[in-house]
Kinemage of the C-alpha trace (Angstrom):
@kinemage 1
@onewidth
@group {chain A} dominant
@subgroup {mainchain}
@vectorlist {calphas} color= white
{ca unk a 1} P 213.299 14.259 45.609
{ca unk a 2} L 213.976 12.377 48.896
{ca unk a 3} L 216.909 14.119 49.361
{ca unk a 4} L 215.348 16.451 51.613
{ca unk a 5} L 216.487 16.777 55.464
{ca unk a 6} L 212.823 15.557 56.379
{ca unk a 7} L 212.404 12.672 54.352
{ca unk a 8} L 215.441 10.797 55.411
{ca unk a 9} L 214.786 7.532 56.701
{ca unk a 10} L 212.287 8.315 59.784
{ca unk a 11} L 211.824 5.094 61.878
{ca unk a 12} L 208.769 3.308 61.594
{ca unk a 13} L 208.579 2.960 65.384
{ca unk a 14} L 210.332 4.485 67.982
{ca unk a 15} L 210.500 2.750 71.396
{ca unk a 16} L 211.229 5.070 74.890
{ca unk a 17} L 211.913 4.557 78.562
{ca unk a 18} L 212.597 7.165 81.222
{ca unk a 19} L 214.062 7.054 84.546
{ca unk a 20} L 212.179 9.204 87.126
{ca unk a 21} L 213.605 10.838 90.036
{ca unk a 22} L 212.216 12.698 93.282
{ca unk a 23} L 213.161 16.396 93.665
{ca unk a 24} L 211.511 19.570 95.120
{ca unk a 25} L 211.996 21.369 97.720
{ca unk a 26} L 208.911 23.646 100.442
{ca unk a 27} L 209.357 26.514 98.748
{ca unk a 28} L 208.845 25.097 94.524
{ca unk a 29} L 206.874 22.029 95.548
{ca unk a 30} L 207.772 18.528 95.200
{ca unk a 31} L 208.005 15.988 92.095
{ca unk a 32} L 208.409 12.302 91.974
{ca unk a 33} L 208.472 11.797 89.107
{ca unk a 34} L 211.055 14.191 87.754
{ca unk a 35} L 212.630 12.961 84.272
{ca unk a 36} L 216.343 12.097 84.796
{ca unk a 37} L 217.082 9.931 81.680
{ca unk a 38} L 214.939 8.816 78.319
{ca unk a 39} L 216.451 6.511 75.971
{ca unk a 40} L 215.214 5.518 72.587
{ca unk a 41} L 215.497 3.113 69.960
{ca unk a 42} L 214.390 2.317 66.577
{ca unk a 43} L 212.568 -0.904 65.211
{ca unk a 44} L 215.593 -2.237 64.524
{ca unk a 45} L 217.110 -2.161 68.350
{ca unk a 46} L 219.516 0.650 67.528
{ca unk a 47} L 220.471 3.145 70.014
{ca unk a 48} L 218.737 6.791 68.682
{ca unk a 49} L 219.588 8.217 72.399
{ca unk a 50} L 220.373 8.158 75.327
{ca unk a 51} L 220.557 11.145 77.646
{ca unk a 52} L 220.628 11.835 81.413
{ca unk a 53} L 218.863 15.418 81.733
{ca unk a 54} L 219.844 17.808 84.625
{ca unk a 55} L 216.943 18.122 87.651
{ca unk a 56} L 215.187 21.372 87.118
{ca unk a 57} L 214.663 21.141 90.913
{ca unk a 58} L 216.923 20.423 93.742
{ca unk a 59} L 217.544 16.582 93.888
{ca unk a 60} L 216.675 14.928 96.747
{ca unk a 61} L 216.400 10.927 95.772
{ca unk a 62} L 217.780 9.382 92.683
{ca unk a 63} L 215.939 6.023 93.438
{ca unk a 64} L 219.039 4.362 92.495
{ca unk a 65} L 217.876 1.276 93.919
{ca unk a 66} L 215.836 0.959 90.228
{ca unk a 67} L 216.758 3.814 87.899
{ca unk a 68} L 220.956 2.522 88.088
{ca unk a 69} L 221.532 6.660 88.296
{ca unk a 70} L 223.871 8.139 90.446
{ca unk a 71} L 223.553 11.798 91.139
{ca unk a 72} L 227.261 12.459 89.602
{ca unk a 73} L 225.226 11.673 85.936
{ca unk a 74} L 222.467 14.034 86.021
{ca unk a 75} L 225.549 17.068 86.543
{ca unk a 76} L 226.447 19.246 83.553
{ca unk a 77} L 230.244 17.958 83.880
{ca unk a 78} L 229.397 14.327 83.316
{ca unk a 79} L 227.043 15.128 80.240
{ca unk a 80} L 223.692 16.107 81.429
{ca unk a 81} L 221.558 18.182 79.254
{ca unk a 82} L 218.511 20.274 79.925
{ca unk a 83} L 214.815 19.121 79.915
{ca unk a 84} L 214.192 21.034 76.868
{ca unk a 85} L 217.479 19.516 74.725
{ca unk a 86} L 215.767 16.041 75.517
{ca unk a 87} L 212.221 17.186 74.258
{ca unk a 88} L 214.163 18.816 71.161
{ca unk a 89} L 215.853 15.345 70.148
{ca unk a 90} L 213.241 13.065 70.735
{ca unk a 91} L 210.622 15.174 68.875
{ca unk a 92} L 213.509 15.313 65.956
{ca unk a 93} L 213.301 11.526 66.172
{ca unk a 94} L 209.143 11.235 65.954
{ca unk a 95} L 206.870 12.293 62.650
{ca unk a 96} L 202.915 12.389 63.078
{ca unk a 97} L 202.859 9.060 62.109
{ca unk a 98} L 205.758 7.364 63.844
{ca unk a 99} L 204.299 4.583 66.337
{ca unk a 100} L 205.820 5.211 69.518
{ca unk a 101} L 206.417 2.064 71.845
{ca unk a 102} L 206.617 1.921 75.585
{ca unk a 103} L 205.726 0.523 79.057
{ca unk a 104} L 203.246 2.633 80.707
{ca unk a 105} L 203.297 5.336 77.679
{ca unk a 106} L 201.370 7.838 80.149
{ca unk a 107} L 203.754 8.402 82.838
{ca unk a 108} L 206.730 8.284 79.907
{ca unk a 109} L 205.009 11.008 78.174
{ca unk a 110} L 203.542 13.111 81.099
{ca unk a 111} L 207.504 13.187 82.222
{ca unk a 112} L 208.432 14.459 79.008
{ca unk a 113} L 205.380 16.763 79.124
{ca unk a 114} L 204.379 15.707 75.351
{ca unk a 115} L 201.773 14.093 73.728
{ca unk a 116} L 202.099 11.858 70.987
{ca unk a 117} L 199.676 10.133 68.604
{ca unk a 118} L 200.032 6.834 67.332
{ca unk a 119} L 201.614 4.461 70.514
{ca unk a 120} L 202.104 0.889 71.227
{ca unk a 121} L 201.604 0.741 75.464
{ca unk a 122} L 203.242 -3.101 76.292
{ca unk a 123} L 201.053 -2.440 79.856
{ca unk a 124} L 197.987 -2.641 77.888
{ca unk a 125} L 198.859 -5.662 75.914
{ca unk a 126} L 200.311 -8.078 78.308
{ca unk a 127} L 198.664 -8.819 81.852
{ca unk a 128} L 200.673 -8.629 84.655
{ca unk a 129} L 199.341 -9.474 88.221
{ca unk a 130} L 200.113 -6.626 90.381
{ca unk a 131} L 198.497 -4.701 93.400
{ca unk a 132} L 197.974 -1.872 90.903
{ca unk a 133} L 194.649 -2.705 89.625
{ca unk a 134} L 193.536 0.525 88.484
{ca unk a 135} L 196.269 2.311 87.183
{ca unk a 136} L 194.951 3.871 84.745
């Protein structure tokens, strides 16, 4: 019986990156590190997505200088999809015991606003001389 929809072949390990943006405004506050764009792939390097998700606030920097995103992508017309369509497909990508892989896993998953067990966080693994000494 592995026909079922849940036991199709789940990834072992799932690896994510977001792009973060600044927006806010007096009245709503201010974020800087608004998610604008989470991709994932599998253990295998194949694409499982790749979204740009519309600002829940007003935009005010796209830091295109490092995330590559224009404002043009993170509009409706060009594809954009909510915060919560992102959350909905990457949690249809993850089981309980699918080992999720990342760069600074924290600030990936605080983004997303989820939590996640088992995780592989590169940051930890590999030392990398930087002026952040205590970031976590």
């Amino acid at each position: 019986e592995t026909d079922k929809p849940e036991d199709v072949q789940q990834p072992l390990a799932v690896a994510i990156a977001t792009s973060l943006v600044y927006v806010g405004d007096l009245a709503s506050g201010y974020d800087s590190r608004h998610l604008a764009r989470v991709a994932a792939v599998d253990e295998k390097g194949e694409i499982l997505l790749d979204l740009h998700v519309k600002p829940r606030s007003k935009l005010l920097d796209c830091r295109t200088h490092i995330t590559g995103i224009k404002e043009e992508a993170l509009r409706e017309s060009f594809g954009a999809v909510t915060f919560e369509e992102v959350q909905q497909k990457l949690l249809e990508l993850l089981r309980p015991r699918t080992i999720l892989v990342g760069h600074r896993l924290s600030s990936d998953l605080e983004a997303l606003q989820l939590f996640h067990g088992p995780l592989v966080d590169v940051a930890l693994l590999f030392a990398v001389d930087t002026r952040k000494k205590y970031q976590y």
